[in-house]
KEKE-3310 file (N, C-alpha, C; in steps of 0.2 Angstrom, whole numbers, plus 5000, padded with zeros to 4 digits):
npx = (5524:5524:5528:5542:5548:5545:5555:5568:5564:5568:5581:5590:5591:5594:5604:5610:5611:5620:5631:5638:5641:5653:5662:5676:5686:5695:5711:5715:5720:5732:5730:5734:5748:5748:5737:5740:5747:5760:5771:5777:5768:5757:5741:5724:5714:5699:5699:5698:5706:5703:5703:5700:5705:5716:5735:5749:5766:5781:5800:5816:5821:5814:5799:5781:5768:5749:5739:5721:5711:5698:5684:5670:5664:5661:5677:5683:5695:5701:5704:5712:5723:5730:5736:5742:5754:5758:5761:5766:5781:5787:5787:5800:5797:5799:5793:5789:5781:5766:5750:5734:5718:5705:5707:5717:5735:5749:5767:5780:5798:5809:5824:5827:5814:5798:5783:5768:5752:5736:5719:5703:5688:5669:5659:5642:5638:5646:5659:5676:5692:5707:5721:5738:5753:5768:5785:5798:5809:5813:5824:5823:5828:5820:5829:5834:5833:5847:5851:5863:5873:5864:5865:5881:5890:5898:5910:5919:5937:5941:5931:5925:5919:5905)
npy = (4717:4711:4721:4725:4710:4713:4724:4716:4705:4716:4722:4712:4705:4718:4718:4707:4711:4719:4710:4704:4713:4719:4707:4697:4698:4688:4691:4698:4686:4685:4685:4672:4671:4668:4674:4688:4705:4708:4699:4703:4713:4712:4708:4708:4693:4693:4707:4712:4717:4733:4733:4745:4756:4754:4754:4747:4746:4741:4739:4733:4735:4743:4750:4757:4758:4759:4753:4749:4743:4731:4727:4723:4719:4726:4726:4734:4749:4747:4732:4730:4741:4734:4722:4728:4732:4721:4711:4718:4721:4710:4707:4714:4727:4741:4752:4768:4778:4783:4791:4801:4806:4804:4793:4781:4782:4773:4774:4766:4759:4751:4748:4754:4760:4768:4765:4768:4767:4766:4764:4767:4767:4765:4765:4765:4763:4750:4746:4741:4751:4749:4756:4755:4763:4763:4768:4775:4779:4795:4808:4821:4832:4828:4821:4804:4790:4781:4787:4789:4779:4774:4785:4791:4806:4811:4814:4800:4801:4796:4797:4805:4823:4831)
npz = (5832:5818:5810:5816:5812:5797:5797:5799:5790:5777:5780:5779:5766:5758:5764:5758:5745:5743:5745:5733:5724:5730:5730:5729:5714:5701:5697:5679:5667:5655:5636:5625:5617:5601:5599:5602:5598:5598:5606:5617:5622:5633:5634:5642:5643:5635:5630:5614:5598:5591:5574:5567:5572:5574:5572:5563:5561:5556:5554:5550:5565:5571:5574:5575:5583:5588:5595:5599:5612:5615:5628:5626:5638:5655:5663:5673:5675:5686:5687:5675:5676:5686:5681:5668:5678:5683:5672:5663:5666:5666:5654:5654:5653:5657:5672:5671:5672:5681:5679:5677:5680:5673:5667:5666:5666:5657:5658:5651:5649:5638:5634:5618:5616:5618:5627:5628:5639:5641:5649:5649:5656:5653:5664:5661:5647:5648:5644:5643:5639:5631:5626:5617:5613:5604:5601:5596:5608:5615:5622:5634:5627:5614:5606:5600:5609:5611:5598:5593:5588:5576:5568:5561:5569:5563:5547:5543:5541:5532:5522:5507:5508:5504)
capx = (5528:5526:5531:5547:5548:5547:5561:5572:5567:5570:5587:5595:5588:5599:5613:5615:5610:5627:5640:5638:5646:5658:5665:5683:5686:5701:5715:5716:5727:5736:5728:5736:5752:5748:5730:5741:5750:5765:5773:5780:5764:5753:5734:5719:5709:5691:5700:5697:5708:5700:5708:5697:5705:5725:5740:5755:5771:5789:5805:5820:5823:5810:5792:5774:5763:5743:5734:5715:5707:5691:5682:5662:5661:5663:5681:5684:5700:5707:5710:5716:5728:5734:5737:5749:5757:5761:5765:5771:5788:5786:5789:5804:5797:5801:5787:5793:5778:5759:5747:5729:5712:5698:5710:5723:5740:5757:5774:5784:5802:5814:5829:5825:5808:5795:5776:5760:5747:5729:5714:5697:5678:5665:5653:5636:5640:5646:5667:5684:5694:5714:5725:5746:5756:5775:5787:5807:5810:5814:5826:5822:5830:5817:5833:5830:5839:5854:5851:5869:5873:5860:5869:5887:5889:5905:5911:5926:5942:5944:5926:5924:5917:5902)
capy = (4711:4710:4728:4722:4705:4717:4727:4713:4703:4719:4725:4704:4706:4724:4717:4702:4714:4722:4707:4702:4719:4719:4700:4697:4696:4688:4695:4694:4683:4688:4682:4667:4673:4669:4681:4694:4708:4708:4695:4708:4719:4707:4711:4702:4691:4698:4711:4711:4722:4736:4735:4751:4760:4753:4752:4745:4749:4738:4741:4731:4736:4750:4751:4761:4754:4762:4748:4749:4736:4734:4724:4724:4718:4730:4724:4738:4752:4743:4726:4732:4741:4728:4718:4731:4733:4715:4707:4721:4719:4701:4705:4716:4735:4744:4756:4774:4786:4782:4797:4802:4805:4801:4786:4777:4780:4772:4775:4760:4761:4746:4749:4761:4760:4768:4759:4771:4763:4770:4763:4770:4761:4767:4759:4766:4758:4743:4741:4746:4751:4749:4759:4756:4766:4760:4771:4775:4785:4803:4812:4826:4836:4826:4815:4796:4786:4778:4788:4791:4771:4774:4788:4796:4813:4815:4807:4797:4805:4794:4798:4812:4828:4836)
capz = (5830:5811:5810:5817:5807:5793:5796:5799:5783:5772:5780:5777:5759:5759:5764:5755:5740:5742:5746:5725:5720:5735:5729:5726:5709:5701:5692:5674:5663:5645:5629:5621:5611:5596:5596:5603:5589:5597:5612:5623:5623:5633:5632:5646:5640:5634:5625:5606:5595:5585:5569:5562:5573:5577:5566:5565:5558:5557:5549:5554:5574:5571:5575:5578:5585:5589:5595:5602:5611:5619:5632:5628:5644:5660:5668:5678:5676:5692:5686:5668:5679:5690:5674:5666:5683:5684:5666:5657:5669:5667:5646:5649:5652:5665:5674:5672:5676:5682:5679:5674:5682:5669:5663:5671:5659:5659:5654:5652:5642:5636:5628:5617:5615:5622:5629:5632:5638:5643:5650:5651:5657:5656:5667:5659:5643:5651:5640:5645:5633:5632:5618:5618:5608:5605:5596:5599:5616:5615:5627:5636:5622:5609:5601:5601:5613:5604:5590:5588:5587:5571:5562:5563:5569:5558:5543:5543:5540:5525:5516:5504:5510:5497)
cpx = (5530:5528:5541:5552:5550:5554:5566:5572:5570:5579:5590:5596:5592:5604:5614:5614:5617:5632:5639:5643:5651:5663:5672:5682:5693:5706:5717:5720:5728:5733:5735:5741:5751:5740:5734:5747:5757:5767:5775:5775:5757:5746:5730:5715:5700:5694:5700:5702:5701:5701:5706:5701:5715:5728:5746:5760:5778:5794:5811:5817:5817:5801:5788:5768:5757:5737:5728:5713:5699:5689:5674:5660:5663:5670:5682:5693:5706:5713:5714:5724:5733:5737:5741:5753:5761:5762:5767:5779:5790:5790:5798:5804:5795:5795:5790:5790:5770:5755:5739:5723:5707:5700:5715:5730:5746:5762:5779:5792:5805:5818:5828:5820:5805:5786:5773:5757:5742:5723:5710:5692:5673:5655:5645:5635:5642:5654:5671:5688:5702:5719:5734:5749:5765:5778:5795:5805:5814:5819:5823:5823:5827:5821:5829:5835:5843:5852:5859:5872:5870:5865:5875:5885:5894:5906:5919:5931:5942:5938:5928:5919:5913:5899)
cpy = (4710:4716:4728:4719:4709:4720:4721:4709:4710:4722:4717:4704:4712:4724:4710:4707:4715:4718:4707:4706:4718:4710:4701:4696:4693:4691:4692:4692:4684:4682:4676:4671:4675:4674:4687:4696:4706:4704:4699:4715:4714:4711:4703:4699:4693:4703:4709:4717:4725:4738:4742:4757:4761:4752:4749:4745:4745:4738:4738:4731:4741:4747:4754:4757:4757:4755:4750:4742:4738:4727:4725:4721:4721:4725:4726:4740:4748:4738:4727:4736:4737:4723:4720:4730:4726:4710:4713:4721:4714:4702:4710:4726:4738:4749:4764:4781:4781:4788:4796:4799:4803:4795:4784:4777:4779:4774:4770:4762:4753:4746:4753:4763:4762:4767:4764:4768:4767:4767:4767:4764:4767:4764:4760:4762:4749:4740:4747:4745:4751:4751:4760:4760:4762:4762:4770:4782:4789:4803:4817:4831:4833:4822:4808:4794:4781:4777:4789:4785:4772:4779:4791:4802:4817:4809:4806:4799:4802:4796:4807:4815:4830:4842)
cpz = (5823:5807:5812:5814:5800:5791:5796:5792:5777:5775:5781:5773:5756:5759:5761:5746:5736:5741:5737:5721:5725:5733:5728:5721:5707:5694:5684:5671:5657:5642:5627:5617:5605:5595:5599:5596:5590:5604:5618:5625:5625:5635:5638:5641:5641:5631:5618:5602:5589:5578:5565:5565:5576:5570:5567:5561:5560:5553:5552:5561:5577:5570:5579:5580:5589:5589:5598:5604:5617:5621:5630:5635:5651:5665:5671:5678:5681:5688:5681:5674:5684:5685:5670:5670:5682:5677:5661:5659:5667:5658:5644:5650:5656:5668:5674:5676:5677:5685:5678:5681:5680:5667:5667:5664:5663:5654:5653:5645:5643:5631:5626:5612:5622:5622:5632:5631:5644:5645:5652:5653:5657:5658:5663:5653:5645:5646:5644:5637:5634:5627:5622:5612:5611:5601:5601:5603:5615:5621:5629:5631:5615:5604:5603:5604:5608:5599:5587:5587:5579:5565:5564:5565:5563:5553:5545:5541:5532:5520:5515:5506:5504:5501)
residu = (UNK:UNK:UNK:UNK:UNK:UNK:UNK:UNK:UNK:UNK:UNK:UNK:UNK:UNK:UNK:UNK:UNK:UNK:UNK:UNK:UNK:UNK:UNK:UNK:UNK:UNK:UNK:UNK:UNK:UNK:UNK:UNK:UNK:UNK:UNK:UNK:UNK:UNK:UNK:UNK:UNK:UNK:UNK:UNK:UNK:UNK:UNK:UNK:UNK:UNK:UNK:UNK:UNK:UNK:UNK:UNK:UNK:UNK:UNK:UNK:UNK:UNK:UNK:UNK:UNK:UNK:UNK:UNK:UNK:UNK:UNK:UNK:UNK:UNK:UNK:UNK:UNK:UNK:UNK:UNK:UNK:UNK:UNK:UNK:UNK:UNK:UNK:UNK:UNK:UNK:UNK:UNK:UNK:UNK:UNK:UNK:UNK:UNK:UNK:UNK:UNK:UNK:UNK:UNK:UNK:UNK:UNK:UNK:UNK:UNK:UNK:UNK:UNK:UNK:UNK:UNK:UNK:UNK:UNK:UNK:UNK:UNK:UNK:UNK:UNK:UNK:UNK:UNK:UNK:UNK:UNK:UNK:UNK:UNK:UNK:UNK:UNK:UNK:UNK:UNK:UNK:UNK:UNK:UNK:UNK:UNK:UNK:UNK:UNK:UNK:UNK:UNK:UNK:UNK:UNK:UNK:UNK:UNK:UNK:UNK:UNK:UNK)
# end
């Protein structure tokens, strides 16, 4: 009988062990505007920019952008990707490609710009980490989408020729 007893207290004890990790979690919401670098590149809250390791770059219509951000607290690849998935649309930037096995990366483009963005975790440490990049969007052929808007191909009949 208490052999029995036994086993029944340790397999209750086992499985409530488990539901804890199993719980729903909910989905994260974008930082505050103004902590974010740029309005249309929304970032969850619990991320921190790493400035030792991002840059940024703006010229008129034109900009680079190499941001890192980090989580010291394990969120999980998932939700970071669920979180792209649903407010980078929301800002404007279309979904183009979704790859990567040791990281989760995206393609996003808008006009004519284009949004890599990369998540890693890793759970032993206990952070995830989030790096976007945002430069002018290439063709196929490595031109810049409406680069010829930016410079003529010919001069105007009326300029002088050197």
């Amino acid at each position: 009988m208490r052999r029995l007893l036994l086993i029944s207290v340790l397999a209750a004890l086992s499985t409530q062990a488990g539901c804890a990790y199993f719980r729903e979690t909910p989905p994260l919401a974008p930082q505050p505007a103004k902590e974010q670098v740029d309005a249309d590149l929304p970032v969850p809250l619990g991320f921190a920019l790493d400035r030792s390791r991002s840059l940024k770059h703006k010229r008129n219509d034109f900009r680079r952008l190499h941001l890192v951000y980090r989580a010291e607290e394990y969120l999980g690849e998932q939700r970071v990707r669920e979180f792209l998935q649903r407010f980078f649309p929301e800002k404007g930037w279309q979904i183009a490609f979704i790859y990567g096995l040791d990281a989760s990366k995206f393609i996003f483009w808008r006009d004519a710009e284009e949004c890599r963005a990369e998540v890693r975790e890793d759970f032993g440490d206990r952070y995830t980490e989030l790096t976007i990049d945002v430069g002018p969007r290439k063709t196929p052929d490595g031109e810049f989408v409406g680069r010829s808007a930016w410079t003529p191909t010919e001069l105007p009949a009326s300029s002088p020729r050197k």
